[in-house]
N, C-alpha and C positions, 0 to 999 in steps of 0.2 A: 504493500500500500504506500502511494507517494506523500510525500509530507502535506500538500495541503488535503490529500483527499483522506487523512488522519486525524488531519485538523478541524473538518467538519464533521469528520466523523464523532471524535471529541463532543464539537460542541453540541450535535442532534444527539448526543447519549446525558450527556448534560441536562439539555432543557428538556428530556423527556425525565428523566429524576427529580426535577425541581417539580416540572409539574404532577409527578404522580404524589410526592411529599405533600403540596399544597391541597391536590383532593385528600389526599389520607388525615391532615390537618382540619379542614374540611369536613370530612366524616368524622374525625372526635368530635367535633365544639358541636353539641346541643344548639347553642343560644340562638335564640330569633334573632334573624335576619331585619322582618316587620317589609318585605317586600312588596308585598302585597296589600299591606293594613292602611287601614283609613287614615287619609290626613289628617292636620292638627291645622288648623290658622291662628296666627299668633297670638288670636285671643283667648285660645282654646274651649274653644266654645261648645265642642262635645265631650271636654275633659271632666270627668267624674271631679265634685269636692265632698269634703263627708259632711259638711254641712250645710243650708241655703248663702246662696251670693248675692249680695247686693252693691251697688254701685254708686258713686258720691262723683259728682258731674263737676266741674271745676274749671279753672286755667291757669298754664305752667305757662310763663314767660307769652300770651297771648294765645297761646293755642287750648284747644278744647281738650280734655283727659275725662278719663272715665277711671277710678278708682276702686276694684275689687275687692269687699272685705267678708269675715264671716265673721257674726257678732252673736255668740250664742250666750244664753243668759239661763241661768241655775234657776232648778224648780226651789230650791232653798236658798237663797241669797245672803249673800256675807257681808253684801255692802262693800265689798272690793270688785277692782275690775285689775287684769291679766291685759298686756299688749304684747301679743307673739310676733318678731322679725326677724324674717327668713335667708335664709343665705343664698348666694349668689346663684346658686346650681338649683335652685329649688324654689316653688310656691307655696303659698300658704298650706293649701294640701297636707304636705308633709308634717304637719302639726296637730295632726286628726288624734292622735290618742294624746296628746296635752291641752286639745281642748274638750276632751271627754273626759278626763282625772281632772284638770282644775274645776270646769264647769260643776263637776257631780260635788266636789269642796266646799262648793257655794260661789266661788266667784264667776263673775262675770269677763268671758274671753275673748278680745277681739284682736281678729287675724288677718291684717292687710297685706293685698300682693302690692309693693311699691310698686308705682309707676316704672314702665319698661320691663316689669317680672309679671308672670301668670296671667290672669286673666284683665289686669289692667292695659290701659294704655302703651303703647310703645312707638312716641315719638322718637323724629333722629334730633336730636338737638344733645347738648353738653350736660351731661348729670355729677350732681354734685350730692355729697350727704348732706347739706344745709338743706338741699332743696328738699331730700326724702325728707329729712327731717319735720320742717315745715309743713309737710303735705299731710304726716303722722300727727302732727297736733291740730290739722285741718280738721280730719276725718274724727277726734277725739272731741274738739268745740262741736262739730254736729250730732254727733253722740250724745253731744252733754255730759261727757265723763272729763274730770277735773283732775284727779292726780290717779296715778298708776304705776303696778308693778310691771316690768320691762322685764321682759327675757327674748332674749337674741344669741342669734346663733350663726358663726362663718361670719360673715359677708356685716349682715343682720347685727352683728356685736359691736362692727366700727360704724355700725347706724347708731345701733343703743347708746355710744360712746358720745358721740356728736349732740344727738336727742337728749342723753342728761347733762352734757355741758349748757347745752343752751336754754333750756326749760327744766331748770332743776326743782323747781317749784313743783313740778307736776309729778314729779319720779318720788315715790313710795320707795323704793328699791330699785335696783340693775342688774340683772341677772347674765351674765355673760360664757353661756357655752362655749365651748373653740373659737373665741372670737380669731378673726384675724384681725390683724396690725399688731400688733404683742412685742413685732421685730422691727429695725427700720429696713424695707425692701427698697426702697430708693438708693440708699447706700451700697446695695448688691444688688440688683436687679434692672439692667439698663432698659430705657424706656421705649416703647414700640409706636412704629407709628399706626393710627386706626387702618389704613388698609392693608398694610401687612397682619394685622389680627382679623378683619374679616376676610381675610383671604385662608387663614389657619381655621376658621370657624366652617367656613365650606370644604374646607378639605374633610372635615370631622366624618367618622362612618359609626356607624350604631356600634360595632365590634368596639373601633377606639376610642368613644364616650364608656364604654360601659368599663373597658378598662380603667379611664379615667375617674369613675365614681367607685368604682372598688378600692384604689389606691383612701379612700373614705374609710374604708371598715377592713377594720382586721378578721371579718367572721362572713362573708359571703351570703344575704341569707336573697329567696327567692324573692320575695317583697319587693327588695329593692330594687329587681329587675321593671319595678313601674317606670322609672328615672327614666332608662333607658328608652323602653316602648315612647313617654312622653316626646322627647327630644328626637329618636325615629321615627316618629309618625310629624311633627313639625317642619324634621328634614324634609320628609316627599309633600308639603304644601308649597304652592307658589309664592308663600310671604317669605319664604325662609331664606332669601337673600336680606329682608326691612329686619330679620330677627335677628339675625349675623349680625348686621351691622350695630345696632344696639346690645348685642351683648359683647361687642367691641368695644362701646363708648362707656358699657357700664366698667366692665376692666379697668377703663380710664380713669374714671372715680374712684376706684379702689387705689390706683396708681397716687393719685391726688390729692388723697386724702384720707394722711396716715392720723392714726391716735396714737402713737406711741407717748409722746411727750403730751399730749392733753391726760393720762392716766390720772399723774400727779394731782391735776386738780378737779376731781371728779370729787363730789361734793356729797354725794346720795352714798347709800349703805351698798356697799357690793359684795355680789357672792359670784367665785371664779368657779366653776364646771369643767373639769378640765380632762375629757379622755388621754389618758398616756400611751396609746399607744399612738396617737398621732402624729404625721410627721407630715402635712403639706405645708407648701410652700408658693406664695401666691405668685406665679409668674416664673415657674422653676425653669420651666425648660428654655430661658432667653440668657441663663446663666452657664458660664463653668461648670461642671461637677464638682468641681474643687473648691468654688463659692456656695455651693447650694448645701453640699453635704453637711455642713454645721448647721444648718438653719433648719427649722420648724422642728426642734425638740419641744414640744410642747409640755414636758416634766419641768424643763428649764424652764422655759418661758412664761407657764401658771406661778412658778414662785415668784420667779422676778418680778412679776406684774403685780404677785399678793405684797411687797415691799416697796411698787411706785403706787398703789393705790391706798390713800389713808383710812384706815380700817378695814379692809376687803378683810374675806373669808375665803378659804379656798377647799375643793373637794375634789379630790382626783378619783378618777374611776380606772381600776387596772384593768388591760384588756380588753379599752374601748377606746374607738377611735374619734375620727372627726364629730358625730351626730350622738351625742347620749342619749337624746331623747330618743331614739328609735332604736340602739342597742342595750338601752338597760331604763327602762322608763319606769319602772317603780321606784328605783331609787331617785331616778331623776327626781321622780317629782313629789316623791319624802324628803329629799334632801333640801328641797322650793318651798316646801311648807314650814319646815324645819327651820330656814331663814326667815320668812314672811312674818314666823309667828316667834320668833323672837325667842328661839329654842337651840343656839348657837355652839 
């Protein structure tokens, strides 16, 4: 055989192993595709919530928003009210058994999708947590609810953050699951421009979202495979370039607006939530591995944070990662009452 006609020989022995590997890879992986499943449009208008939705009609810098929230109120009342804020990867939804244990406690829980997440609004304009912020104490005057315990989570924790700096009058307590900002990511994490991030948002495929929420939990359970179907059934809708682009701009927000050095002066009683097994890192993959590897030890970073916050309280949960509320929610939400009622 002559050397090139070896050489293709080579390579057609080649791509026929690579591709048998890939179907045999293929044939392991169970997980849905969702090829076939019904679309999602960005306002997920056929997405199941565990409780009724309603809408608070508004305007953000002149344009019209429509505001999602679920405001479910105890057959026994405590005369307290619960404000649930959600992280970046998720909608109010994901809060369905803490507003079923606080609710049944007596309080009153209410669970907004900020503008640009779930079932609200999702202008392209520039988002800031001043603005969520503001928009949370909108939806709270229409309510008529007056002060309240905050609990936030991810994303949702450097909302709570901003929300008890600036309306601390209103904050009963602050409850801060995995928040992010804990770190400063500015100082390691160089900044992207918005179409290089919506261009990484449309490359996404169901496989490497679901990988990406798993990197969330040390324990795999089937549930969370909702996340996944959610944001795969969004992908095959025609909005899902307008939904790219805003969860490019909200990145940006997170980019712009760190809480690390606002900790210090957080005024309201806080309780840290702190899974130990988590390690993400907001913006990891625009880094080094050699910069990223030290960051988001969240063991480290719940204490530190319990020593920049004056008086905070801290509870680490072993074995659990970015979300407690949905891998260990009885404790979770013993440990909430536990604070609330002044039982430390």
């Amino acid at each position: 055989m002559t050397p090139p006609a070896l050489h293709r020989f080579l390579r057609q022995t080649a791509a026929l192993l690579l591709a048998g590997s890939c179907l045999w890879a293929q044939a392991q992986d169970s997980s849905p595709s969702y090829t076939g499943a019904e679309p999602l449009g960005t306002a997920m208008e056929n997405w199941a919530y565990p409780y009724p939705v309603q809408m608070l009609q508004f305007e953000v810098e002149g344009r019209p928003v429509r505001m999602a929230y679920m405001d479910v109120k105890p057959q026994n009342p405590n005369g307290q009210t619960v404000v649930l804020l959600h992280g970046k990867n998720f909608g109010a939804d994901y809060w369905a058994n803490t507003l079923r244990a606080m609710s049944t406690y007596g309080f009153r829980v209410i669970a907004p999708d900020q503008i640009g997440f779930g079932k609200s609004s999702k202008p392209e304009m520039r988002y800031t947590f001043g603005m969520l912020a503001e928009n949370t104490a909108r939806l709270l005057d229409h309510l008529k609810v007056g002060r309240t315990t905050v609990i936030a989570n991810s994303m949702g924790g450097m909302l709570g953050v901003h929300f008890a700096r600036r309306y601390p009058e209103r904050v009963v307590a602050l409850v801060l699951e995995n928040p992010l900002g804990l770190e400063d990511y500015v100082a390691s994490i160089p900044p992207q421009q918005t179409p290089t991030l919506v261009n990484l948002e449309m490359a996404q495929t169901p496989a490497s979202y679901r990988n990406f929420v798993k990197s969330y939990f040390p324990t795999w359970k089937p549930e969370y495979e909702r996340f996944v179907e959610q944001f795969a059934r969004v992908q095959l809708s025609g909005d899902y370039p307008r939904y790219a682009q805003v969860s490019a701009l909200t990145y940006q927000m997170i980019y712009d607006g760190p809480i690390y050095n606002e900790l210090p002066q957080l005024k309201v009683p806080t309780l840290l939530i702190i899974g130990q097994s988590d390690r993400t890192v907001f913006g990891r993959r625009f880094a080094p591995p050699e910069v990223v590897r030290p960051m988001g030890n969240f063991p480290v970073l719940g204490r530190a944070a319990q020593q920049r916050i004056p008086g905070a309280v801290l509870k680490e949960f072993n074995g659990v990662g970015h979300v407690p509320h949905l891998e260990q929610p009885e404790r979770f939400h013993a440990v909430i009452l536990d604070f609330v009622y002044g039982k430390k």
